[in-house]
C-alpha positions as CSV (number, residue, x, y, z in Angstrom):
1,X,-53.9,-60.2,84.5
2,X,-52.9,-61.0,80.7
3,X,-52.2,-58.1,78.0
4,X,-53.6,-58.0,74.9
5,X,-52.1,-56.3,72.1
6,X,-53.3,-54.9,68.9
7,X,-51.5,-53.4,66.1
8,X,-52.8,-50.0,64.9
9,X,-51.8,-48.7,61.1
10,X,-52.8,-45.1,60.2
11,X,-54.6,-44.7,56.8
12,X,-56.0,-41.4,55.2
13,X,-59.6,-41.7,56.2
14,X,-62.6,-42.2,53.4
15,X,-65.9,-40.9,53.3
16,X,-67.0,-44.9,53.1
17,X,-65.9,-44.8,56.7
18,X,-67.8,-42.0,57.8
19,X,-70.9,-44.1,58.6
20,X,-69.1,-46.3,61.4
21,X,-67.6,-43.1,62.7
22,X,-70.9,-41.8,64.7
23,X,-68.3,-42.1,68.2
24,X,-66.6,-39.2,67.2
25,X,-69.4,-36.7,67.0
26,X,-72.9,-36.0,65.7
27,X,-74.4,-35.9,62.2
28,X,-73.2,-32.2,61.8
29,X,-70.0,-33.1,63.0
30,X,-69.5,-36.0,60.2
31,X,-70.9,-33.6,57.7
32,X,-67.9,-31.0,58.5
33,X,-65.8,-34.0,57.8
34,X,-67.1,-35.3,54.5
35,X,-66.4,-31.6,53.5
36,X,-62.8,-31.1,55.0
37,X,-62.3,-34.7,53.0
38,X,-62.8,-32.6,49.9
39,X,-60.3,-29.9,50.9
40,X,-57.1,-29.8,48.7
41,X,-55.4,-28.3,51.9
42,X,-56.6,-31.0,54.9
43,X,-55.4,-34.4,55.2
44,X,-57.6,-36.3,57.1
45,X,-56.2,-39.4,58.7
46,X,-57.5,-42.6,60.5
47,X,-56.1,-44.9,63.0
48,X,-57.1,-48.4,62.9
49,X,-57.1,-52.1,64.2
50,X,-56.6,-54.8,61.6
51,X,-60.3,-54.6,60.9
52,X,-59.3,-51.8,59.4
53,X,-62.4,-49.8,61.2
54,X,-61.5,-46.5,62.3
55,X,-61.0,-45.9,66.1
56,X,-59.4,-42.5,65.8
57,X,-59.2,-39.8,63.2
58,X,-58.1,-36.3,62.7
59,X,-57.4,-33.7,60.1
60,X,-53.7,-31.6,59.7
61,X,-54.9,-28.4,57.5
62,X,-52.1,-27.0,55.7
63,X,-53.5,-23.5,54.7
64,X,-54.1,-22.0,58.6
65,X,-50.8,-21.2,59.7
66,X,-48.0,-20.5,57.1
67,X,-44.7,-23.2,57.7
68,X,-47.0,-25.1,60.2
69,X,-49.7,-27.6,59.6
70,X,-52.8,-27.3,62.3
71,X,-53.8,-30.6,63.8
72,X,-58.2,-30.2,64.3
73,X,-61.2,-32.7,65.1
74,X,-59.1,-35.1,66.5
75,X,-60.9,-38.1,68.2
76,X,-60.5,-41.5,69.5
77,X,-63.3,-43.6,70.2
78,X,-63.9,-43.8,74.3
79,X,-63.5,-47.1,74.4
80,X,-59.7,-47.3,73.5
81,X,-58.9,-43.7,75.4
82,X,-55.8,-44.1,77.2
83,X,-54.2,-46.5,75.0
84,X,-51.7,-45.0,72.8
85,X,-54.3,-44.2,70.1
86,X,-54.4,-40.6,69.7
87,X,-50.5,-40.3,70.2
88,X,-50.1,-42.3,67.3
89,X,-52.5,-40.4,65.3
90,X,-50.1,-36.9,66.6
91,X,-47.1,-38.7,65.4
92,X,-48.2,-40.1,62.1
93,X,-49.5,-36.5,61.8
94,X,-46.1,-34.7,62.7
95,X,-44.4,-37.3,60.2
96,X,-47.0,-35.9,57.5
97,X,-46.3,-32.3,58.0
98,X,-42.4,-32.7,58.0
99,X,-42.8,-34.5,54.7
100,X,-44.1,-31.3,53.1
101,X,-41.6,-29.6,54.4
102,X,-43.0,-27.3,57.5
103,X,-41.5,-26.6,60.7
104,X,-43.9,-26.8,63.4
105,X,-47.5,-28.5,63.9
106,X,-50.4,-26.6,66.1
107,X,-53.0,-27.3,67.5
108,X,-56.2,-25.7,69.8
109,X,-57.6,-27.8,72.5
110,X,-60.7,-26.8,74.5
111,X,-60.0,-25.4,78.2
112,X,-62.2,-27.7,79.7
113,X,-60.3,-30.5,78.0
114,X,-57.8,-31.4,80.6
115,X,-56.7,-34.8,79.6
116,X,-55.8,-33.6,76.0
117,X,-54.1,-31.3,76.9
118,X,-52.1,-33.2,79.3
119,X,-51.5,-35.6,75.9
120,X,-50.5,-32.7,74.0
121,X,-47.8,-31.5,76.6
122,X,-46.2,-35.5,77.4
123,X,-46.0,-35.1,73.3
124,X,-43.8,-31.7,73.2
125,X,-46.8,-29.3,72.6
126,X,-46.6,-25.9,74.3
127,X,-49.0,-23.0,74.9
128,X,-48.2,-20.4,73.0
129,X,-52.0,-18.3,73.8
130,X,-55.6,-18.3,73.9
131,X,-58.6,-18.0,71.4
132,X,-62.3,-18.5,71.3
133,X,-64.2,-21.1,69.1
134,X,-67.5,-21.2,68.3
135,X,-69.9,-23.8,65.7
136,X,-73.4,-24.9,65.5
137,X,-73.7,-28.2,66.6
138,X,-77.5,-29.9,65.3
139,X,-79.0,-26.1,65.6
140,X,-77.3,-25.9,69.0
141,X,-74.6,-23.0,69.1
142,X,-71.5,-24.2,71.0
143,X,-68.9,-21.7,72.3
144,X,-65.7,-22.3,73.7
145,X,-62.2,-21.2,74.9
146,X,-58.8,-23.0,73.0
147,X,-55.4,-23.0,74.0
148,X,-53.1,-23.1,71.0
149,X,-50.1,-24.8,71.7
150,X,-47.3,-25.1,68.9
151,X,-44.7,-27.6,68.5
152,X,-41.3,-27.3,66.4
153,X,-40.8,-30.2,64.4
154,X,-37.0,-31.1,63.4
């Protein structure tokens, strides 16, 4: 079996890219995220090949949680799961939020989300309590439950 390898650089992301970004949820979805784009407070990042095509995005927002920025939407596409994307997303994140000068970075993941939260603990994330979540999704309303898990950054 041979490897292949491809390098990944993490940009902020653009609403040009929104369009190819249809993996990561539905048109309501990409709508949120052209608005958080215009948020003074979010910084909305995207993980990328040498294509330069987005494969994995998410947003730190720096007004939730005073001394903490809160990690939200993150996504990689399902066909590179598994591969190192979305840690490298987390880190380029947690490299962001240090910059300015906070402590810790959160995050809430959906219960029924198993294998992000199993990212989130390999990557020094800890549960810290529970909270429900709720959006409309294309006229559909979509509840859920979160864990929030926090993480102290040196």
């Amino acid at each position: 079996m041979r490897q292949l390898t491809i390098a990944f650089h993490v940009r902020e992301l653009r609403a040009a890219d929104l369009p190819g970004c249809g993996w990561s949820g539905s048109a309501s979805h990409l709508r949120n995220v052209a608005w958080q784009l215009e948020r003074s407070e979010v910084e909305y990042l995207a993980a990328c090949p040498p294509s330069d095509v987005p494969l994995a995005k998410g947003g730190i927002d720096y007004a939730v949680t005073p001394g903490a920025g809160t990690l939200f939407q993150l996504a990689v596409h399902p066909a590179v799961q598994s591969c190192g994307i979305g840690g490298l997303l987390v880190a380029t994140a947690e490299q962001r939020i240090r910059a300015r000068g906070l402590s810790a970075a959160e995050l809430a993941v959906e219960e029924d989300n198993p294998r992000a939260h199993a990212l989130y603990e390999r990557l020094g994330y800890v549960a810290y309590g529970r909270k429900p979540d709720a959006w409309d999704e294309d006229g559909v309303r979509y509840e859920t439950m979160c864990t929030l898990m926090r993480k102290p950054l040196s």
